[in-house]
C-alpha positions as CSV (number, residue, x, y, z in Angstrom):
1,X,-22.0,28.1,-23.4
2,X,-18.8,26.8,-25.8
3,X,-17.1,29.8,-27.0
4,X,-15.3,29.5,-30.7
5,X,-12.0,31.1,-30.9
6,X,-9.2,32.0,-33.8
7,X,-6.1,34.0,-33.7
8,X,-7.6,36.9,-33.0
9,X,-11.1,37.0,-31.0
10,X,-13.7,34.5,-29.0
11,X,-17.2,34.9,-30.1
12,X,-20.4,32.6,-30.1
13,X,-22.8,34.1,-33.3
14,X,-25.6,32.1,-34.3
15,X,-28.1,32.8,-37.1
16,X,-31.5,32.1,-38.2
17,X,-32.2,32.2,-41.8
18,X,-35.1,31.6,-43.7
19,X,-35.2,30.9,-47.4
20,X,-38.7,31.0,-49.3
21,X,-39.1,29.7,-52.5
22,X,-40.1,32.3,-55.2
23,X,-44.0,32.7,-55.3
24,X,-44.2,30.3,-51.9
25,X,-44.4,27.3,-54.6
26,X,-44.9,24.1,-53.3
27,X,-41.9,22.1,-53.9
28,X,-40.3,20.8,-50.7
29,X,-41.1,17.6,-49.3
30,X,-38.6,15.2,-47.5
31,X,-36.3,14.3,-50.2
32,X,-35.6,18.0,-51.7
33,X,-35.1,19.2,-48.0
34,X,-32.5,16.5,-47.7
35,X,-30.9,17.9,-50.6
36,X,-30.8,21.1,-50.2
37,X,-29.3,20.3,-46.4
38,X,-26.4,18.4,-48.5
39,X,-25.5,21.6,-51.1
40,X,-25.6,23.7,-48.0
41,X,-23.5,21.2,-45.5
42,X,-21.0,21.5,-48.9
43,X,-20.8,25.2,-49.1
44,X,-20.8,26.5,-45.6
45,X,-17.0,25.3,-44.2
46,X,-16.1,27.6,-47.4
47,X,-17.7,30.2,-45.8
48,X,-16.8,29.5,-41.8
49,X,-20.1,28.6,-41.8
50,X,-21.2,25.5,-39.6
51,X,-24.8,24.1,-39.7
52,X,-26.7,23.7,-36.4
53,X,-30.4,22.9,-37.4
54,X,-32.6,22.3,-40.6
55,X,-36.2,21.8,-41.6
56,X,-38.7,23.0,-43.6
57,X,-42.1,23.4,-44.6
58,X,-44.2,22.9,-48.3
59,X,-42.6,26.3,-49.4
60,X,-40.0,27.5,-47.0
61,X,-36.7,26.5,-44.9
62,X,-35.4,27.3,-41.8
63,X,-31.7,27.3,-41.0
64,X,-29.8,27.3,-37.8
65,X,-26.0,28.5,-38.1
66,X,-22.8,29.3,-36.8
67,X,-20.5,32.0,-38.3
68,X,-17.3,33.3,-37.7
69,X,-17.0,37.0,-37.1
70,X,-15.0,37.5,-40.9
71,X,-17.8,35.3,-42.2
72,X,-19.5,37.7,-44.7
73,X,-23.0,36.6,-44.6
74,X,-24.7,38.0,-48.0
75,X,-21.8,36.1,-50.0
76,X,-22.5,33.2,-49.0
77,X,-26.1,33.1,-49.2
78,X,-26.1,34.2,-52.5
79,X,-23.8,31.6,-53.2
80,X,-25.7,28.9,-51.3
81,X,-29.0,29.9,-53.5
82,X,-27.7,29.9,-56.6
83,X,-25.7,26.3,-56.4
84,X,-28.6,25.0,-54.7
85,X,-31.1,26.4,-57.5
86,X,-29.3,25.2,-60.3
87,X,-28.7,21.5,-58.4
88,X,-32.2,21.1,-57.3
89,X,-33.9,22.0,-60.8
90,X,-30.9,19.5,-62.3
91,X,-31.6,16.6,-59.8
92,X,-35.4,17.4,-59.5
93,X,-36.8,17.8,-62.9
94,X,-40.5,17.9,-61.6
95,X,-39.6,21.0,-59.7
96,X,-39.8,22.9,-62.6
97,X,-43.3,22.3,-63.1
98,X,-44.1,24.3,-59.6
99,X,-41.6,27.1,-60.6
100,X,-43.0,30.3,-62.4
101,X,-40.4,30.4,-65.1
102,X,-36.7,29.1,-63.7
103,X,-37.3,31.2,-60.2
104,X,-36.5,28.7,-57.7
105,X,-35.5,30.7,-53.9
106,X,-37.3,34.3,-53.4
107,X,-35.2,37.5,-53.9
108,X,-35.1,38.4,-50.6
109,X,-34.5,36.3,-47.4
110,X,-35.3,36.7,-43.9
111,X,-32.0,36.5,-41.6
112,X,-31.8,36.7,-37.8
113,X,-29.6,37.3,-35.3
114,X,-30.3,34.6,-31.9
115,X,-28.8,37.5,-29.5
116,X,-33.3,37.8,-27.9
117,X,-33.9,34.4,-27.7
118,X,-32.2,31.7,-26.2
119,X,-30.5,29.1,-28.8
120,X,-32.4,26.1,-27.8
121,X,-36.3,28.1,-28.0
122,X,-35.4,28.7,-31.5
123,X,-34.3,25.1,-32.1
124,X,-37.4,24.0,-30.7
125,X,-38.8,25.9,-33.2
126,X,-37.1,24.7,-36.2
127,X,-37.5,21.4,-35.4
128,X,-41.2,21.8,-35.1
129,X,-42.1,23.6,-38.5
130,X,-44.3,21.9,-40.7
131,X,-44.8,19.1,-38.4
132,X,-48.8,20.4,-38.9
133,X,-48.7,20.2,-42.6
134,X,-46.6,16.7,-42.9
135,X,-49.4,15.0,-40.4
């Protein structure tokens, strides 16, 4: 286990988040996944943010993440869904069609803390989400 450091502490906090898009509309495939990956590879060093693992499903992502302990987590989501929002609507136009009005990412979002479950379990499980619905 590699232990991150700055001036003042050591720590090792990863995260789980999952973002669901508004109404579980079907708009992700390959190519809007992709995407959305880039807008949030852009963001996060803002944010001390570093991304371990992506994937998604028809209607949902899953995130894997490193923070720093001054990282403040709601900020940056926030942020992340409403640049991301606004670029995949821009970039996508067909997305629109799937959207109930301009709604892209669900109010709410599901984060997680990885302290009950070893890091590479929930890897495994990223990796593996919508691997049913893609065959």
């Amino acid at each position: 286990m590699k232990l991150e450091s700055n001036h003042h502490s050591v720590f090792l906090m990863h995260y789980h988040l999952v973002l669901v898009v508004k109404y579980r509309r079907k708009v992700f495939d390959d190519t809007i996944s992709n995407r959305a990956r880039e807008i949030f590879e852009y963001i996060a060093p803002k944010y001390g943010i570093t991304l371990e693992e992506w994937n998604h499903d028809v209607d949902h992502v899953h995130v894997l993440f490193r923070a720093q302990p001054k990282t403040e987590l709601s900020k940056f989501i926030n942020a992340y869904k409403s640049a991301s929002s606004r670029l995949l609507k821009q970039e996508f136009p067909g997305i629109r069609r799937k959207l109930w009005k301009e709604y892209f990412w669900s109010r709410s979002f599901c984060l997680l803390t990885t302290g009950g479950a070893p890091v590479e379990v929930i890897r495994k499980y990223i990796e593996n989400q919508g691997e049913k619905s893609r065959t």
